[in-house]
MIBA-395831 format. One line per field, with one value per residue (C-alpha): residue number from 1; x, y, z negated. Coordinates in Angstrom, 2 decimals. Layout:
REM residues N
k NUM	...
east X	...
north Y	...
up Z	...
END
This chain:
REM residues 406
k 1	2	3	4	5	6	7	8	9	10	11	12	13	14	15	16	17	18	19	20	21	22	23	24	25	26	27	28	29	30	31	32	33	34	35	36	37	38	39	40	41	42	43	44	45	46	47	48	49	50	51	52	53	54	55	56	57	58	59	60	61	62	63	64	65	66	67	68	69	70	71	72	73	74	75	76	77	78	79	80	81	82	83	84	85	86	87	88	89	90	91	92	93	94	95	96	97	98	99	100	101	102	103	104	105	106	107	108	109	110	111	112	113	114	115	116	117	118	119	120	121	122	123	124	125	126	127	128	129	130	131	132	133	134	135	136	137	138	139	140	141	142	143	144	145	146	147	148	149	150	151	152	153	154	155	156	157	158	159	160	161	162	163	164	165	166	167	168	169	170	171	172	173	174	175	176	177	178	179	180	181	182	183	184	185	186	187	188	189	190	191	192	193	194	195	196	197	198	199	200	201	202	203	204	205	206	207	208	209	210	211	212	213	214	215	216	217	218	219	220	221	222	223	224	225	226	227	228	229	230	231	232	233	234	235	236	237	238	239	240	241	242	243	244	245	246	247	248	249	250	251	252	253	254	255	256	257	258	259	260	261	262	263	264	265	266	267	268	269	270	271	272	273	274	275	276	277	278	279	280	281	282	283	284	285	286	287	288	289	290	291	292	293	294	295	296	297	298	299	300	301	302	303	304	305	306	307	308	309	310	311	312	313	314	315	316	317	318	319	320	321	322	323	324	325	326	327	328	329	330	331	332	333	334	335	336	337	338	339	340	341	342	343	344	345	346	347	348	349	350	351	352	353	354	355	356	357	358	359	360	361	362	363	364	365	366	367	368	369	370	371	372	373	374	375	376	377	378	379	380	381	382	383	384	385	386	387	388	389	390	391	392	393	394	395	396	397	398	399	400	401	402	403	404	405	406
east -8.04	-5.17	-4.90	-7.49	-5.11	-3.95	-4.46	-0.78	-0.86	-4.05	-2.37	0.69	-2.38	-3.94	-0.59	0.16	-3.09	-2.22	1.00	-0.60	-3.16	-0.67	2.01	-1.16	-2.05	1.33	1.92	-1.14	-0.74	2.76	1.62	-1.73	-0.30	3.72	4.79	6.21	10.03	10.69	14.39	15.37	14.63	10.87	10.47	9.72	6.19	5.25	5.50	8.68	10.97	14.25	14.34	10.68	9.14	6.57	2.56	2.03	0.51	-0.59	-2.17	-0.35	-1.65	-0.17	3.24	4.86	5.00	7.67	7.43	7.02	9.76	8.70	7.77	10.59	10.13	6.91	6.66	3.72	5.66	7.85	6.00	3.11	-0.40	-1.80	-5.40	-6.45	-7.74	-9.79	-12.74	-11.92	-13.15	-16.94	-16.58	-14.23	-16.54	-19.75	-17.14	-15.72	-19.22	-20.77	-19.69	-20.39	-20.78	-21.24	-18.17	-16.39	-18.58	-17.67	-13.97	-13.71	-13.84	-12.64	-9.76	-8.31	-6.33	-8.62	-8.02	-9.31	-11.11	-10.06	-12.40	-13.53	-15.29	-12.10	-11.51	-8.02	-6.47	-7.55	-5.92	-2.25	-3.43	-6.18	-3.72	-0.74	-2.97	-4.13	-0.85	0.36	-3.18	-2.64	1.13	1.06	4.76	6.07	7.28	7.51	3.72	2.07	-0.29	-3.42	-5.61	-7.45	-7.96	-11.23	-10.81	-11.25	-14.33	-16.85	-16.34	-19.10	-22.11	-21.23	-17.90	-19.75	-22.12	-19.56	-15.94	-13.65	-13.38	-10.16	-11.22	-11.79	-8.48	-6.36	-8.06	-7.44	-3.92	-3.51	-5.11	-2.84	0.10	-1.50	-1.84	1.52	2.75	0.18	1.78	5.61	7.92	5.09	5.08	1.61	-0.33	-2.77	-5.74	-6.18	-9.47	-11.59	-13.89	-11.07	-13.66	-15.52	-12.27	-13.33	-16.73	-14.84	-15.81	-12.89	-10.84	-7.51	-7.50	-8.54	-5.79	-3.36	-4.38	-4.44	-0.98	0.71	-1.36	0.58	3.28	3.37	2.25	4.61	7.53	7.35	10.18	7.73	4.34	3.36	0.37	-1.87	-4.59	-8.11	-8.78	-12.15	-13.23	-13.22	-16.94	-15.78	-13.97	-16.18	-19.74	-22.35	-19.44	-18.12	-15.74	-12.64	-9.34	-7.86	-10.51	-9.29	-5.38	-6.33	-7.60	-4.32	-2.43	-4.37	-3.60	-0.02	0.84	4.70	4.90	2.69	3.64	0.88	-3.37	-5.89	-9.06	-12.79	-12.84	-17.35	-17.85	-18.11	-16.26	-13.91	-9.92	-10.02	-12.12	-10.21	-6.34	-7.43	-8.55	-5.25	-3.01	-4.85	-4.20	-0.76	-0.34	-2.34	0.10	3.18	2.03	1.41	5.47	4.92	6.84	4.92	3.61	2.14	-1.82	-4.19	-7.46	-10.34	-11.52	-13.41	-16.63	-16.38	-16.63	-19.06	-18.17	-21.10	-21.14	-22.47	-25.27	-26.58	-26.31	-29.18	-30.13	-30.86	-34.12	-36.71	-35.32	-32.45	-28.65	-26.59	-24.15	-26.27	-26.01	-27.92	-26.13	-25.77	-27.26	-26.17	-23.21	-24.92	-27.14	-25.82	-26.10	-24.98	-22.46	-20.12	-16.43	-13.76	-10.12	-8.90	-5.97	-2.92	0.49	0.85	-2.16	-0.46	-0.66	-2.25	-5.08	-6.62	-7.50	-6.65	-6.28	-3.09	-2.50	-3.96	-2.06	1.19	0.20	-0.64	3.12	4.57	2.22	-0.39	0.94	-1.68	-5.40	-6.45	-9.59	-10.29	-13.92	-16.15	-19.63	-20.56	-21.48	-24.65	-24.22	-20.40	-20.38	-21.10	-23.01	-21.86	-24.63	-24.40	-26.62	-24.82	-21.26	-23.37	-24.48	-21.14	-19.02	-21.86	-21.86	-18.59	-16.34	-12.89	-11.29	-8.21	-5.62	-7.85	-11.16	-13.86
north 19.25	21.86	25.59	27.74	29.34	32.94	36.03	35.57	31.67	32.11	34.86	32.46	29.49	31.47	32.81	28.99	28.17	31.26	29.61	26.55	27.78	30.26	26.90	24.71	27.64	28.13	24.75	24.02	27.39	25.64	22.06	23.56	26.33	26.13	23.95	20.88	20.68	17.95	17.28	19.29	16.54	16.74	20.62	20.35	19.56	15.86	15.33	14.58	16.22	14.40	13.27	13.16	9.18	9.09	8.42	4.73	3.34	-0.23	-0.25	-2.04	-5.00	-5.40	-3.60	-2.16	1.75	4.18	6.81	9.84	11.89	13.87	10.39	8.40	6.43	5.19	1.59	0.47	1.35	-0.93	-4.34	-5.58	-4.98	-8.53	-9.94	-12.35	-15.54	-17.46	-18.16	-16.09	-12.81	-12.44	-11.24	-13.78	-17.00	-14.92	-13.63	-16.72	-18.82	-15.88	-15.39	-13.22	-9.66	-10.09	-11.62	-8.77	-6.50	-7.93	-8.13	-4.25	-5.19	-8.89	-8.70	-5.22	-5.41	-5.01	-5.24	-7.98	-7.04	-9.47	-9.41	-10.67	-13.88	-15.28	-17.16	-16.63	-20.25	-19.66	-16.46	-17.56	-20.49	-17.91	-14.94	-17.39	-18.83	-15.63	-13.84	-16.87	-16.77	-13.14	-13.04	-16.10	-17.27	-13.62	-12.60	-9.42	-8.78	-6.42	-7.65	-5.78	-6.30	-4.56	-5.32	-4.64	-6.70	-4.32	-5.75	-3.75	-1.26	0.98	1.81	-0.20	0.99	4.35	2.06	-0.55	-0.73	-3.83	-6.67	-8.08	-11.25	-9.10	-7.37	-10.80	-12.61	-9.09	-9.20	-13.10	-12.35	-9.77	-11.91	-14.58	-11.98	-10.96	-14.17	-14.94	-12.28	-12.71	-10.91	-10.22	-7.12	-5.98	-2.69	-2.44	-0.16	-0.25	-0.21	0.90	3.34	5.12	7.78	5.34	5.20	8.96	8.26	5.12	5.10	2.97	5.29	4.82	0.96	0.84	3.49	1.00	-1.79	-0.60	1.20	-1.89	-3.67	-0.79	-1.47	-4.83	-5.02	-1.95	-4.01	-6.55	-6.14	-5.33	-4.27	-0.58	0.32	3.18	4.01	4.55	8.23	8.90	10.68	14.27	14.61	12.75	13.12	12.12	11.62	14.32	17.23	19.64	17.81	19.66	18.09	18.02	15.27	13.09	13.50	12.97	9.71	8.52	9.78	7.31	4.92	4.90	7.09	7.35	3.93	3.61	4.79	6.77	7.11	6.14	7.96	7.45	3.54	3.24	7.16	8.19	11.47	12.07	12.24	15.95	16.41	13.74	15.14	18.36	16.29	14.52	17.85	19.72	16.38	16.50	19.82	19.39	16.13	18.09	21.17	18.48	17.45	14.65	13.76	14.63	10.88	9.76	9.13	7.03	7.31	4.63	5.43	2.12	3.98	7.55	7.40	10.36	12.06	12.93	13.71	11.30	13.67	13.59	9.96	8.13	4.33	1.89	0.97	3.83	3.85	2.12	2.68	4.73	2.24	0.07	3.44	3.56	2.51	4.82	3.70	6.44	8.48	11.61	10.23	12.17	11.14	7.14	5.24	3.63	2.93	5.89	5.60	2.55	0.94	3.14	3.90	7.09	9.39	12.41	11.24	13.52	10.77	11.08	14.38	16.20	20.15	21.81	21.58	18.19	16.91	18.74	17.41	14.00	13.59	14.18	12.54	10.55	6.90	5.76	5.15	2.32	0.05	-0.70	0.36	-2.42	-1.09	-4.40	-5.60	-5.60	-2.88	-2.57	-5.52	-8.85	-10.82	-9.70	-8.56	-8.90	-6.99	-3.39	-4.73	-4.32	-1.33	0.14	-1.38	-0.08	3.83	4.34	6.89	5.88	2.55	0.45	3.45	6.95	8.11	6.79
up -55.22	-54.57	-55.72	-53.28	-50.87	-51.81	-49.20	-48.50	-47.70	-45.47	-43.03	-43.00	-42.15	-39.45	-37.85	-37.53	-36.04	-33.61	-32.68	-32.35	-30.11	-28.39	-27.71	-26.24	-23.64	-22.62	-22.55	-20.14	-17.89	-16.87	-16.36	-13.92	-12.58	-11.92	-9.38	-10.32	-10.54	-7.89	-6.09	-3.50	-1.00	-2.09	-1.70	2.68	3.57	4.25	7.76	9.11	6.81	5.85	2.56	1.79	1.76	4.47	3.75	3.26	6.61	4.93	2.27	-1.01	-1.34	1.87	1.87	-0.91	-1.40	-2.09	-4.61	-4.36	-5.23	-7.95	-9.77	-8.88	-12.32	-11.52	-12.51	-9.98	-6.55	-4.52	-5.32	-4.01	-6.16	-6.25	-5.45	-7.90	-5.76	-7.94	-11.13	-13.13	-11.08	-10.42	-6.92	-5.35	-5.01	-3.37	-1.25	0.19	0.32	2.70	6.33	9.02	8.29	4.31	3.96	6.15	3.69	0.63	1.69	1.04	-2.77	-2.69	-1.10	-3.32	-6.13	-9.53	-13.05	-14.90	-18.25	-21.54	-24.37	-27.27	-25.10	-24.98	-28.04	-29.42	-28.74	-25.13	-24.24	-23.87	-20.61	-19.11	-18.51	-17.27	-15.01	-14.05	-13.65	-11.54	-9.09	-8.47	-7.67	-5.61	-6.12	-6.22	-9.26	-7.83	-7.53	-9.95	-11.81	-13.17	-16.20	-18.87	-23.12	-24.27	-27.38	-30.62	-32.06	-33.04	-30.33	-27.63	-29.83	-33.03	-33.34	-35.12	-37.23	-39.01	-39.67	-38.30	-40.81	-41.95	-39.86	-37.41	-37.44	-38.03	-34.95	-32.77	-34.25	-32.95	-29.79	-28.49	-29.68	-27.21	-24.43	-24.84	-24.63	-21.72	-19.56	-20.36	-17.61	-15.37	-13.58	-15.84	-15.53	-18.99	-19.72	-23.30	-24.53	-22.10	-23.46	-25.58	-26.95	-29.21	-31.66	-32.18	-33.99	-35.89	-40.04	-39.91	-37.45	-39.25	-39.33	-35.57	-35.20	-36.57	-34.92	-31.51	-32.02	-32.73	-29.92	-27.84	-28.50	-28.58	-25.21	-24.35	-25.45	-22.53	-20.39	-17.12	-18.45	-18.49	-20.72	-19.95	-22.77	-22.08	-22.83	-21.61	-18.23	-17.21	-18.19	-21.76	-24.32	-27.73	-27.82	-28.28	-28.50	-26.23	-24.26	-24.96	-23.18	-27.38	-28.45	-25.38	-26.31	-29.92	-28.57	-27.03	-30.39	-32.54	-30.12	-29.73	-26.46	-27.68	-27.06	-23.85	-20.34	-20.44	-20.47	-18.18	-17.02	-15.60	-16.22	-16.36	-15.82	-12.43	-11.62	-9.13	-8.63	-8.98	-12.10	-13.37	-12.62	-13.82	-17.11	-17.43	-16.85	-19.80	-21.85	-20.99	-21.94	-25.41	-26.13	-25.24	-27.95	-30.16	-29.64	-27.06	-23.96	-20.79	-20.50	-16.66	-15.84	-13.74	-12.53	-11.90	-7.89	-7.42	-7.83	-7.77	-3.49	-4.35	-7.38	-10.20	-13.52	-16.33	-17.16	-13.39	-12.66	-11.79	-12.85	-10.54	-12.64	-14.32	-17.83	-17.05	-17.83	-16.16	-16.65	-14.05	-11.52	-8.34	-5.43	-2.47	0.61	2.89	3.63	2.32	-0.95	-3.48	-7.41	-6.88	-6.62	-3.81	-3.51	-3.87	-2.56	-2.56	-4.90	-4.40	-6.23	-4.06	-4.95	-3.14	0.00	2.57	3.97	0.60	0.96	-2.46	-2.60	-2.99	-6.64	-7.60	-4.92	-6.52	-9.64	-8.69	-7.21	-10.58	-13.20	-11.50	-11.07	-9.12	-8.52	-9.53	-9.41	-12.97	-13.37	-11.90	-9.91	-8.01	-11.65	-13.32	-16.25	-15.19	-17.32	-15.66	-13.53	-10.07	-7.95	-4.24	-3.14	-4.89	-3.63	-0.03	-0.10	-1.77	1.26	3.75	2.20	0.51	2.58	2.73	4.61	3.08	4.74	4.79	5.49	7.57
END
């Protein structure tokens, strides 16, 4: 143990903490309240003013997008988002065995571009042949076409991720599997949420090893000449379990995890709050990463379920006793505390059909890359099997179309 600190050394401690605490409000009055330094070209209003790139009329998966000016970086624009066509998604064989008005129904989800989850069901010497065939399905001869997926591989994670540390089997078969996955996905245009569920590293007995582990899995996957990683960091209703949710425990998240190698962080991927809550979230994360010493990195946000924003706390199961995970679905444009389809897959989250106020629409132009359907309603628990009949009454209630709102 060290000398106890002297009268002298603890003014010189809590002066720090003052700065500290001084830097991170300064730091997050800028990023929420200052408008966003943009080129000149982006400073005139959206409609029809030279220089600015005009609202996307098709949706992506159709056309490529432009990006905005303040984000002209942004690795998911120009390129089509692909739609995986084939066994390895849940959704797309009920989709193409119904006809009539179910299949037009189902098309809302089927026929979007979704992330596919990886996990620990696929055994390590299969990884490598499941991704290239799945990267080759969803870009359809274009090696242009984004591709979308998501690693939930760090075993144990969720619930027993706070009860037992990882093994050292564990940790060499996670090491080999993202080696695999890496290999899987190659030059592929790749967008990667890591570890969905970010806030379960927090509660970790083991948090240092899992730390390590899923900072080299960042930037492993990082170092592919085309993928950009975003790291799961919660929702803007969570940040750790049973805490406050404070925006520091959610950037503390992405700093175990390797955010100076990723492009940035993902939010919302099973909670259930909207694109506001959820770009206010991600600007007080920046600004707690960038008084930590970090770059300003970019953000996503899950919309494939948040069609009417509600917190965790207020969601309601579809079953007495059940999990909110398994959420009610809404079956009416007004139902409040359920689920049904938000906005749908985008790479231009500022656009004015999607409705955002003033300053989360400012913000989203700089640091929001996109939303993005990686949260996944239509299945049972969020988890698997598909279940037709919550996919229905999502594409019956949700409020938005493919290009705006309904």
């Amino acid at each position: 143990m060290g000398r106890p600190p002297t009268s002298e050394g603890t003014a010189v401690q809590a002066h720090a903490m003052d700065l500290v605490t001084f830097a991170r409000t300064l730091a997050c009055a800028i990023l929420l309240v200052t408008p966003a330094a943009v080129p000149q070209a982006a400073t005139a209003v959206e409609a029809g003013q030279p220089g600015r790139a005009p609202a996307s009329s098709e949706p992506v998966w159709i056309a490529p997008a432009e990006p905005h000016p303040e984000n002209p970086t942004n690795p998911l624009v120009r390129r089509l988002w692909g739609v995986y066509q084939g066994p390895q998604d849940q959704v797309w064989r009920p989709y193409t065995r119904s006809t009539g008005r179910t299949r037009e129904a189902l098309a809302t989800i089927a026929e979007r571009p979704r992330a596919k989850w990886y996990a620990k069901y696929l055994p390590d010497n299969r990884v490598r042949s499941t991704v290239t065939d799945y990267v080759a399905n969803s870009q359809a001869g274009n090696p242009e076409t984004l591709v979308q997926m998501a690693v939930f591989r760090m075993a144990p994670w969720e619930g027993e991720a706070c009860k037992r540390p990882t093994t050292a089997k564990e940790a060499a078969s996670y090491r080999t599997w993202i080696q695999e996955l890496a290999a899987g996905i190659g030059s592929a245009h790749t967008l990667v949420v890591m570890q969905p569920d970010g806030p379960f590293l927090l509660c970790a007995p083991d948090r240092a090893v899992k730390s390590e582990l899923l900072t080299w899995a960042t930037q492993t996957l990082s170092a592919l000449p085309n993928t950009s990683v975003y790291i799961d960091a919660g929702a803007a209703d969570w940040c750790e379990n049973g805490t406050a949710q404070e925006s520091f425990r959610c950037a503390k998240i992405l700093e175990l995890s390797g955010i100076q190698y990723a492009r940035g962080f993902a939010l919302d991927s099973t909670h259930y709050t909207g694109p506001v809550e959820n770009i206010d979230r991600g600007m007080e994360i920046i600004a707690e990463l960038v008084a930590d010493g970090y770059a300003a990195p970019h953000f996503i946000v899950d919309t494939a379920k948040s069609g009417r924003p509600t917190m965790w706390r207020d969601m309601v199961s579809a079953t007495p006793k059940g999990l909110r995970n398994n959420a009610r679905t809404c079956t009416g444009r007004t139902m409040t505390r359920c689920v049904t389809l938000g906005i749908p897959p985008t790479p231009r989250p500022a656009d004015p059909q999607w409705g955002l106020p003033a300053l989360q629409r400012q913000q989203a132009a700089q640091y929001v890359d996109g939303f993005v359907w990686f949260g996944r309603p239509w299945l049972f628990n969020q988890a698997d099997p598909f279940v037709k009949s919550r996919a229905l009454d999502m594409a019956a209630s949700t409020p938005w179309t493919a290009t705006g709102p309904r």
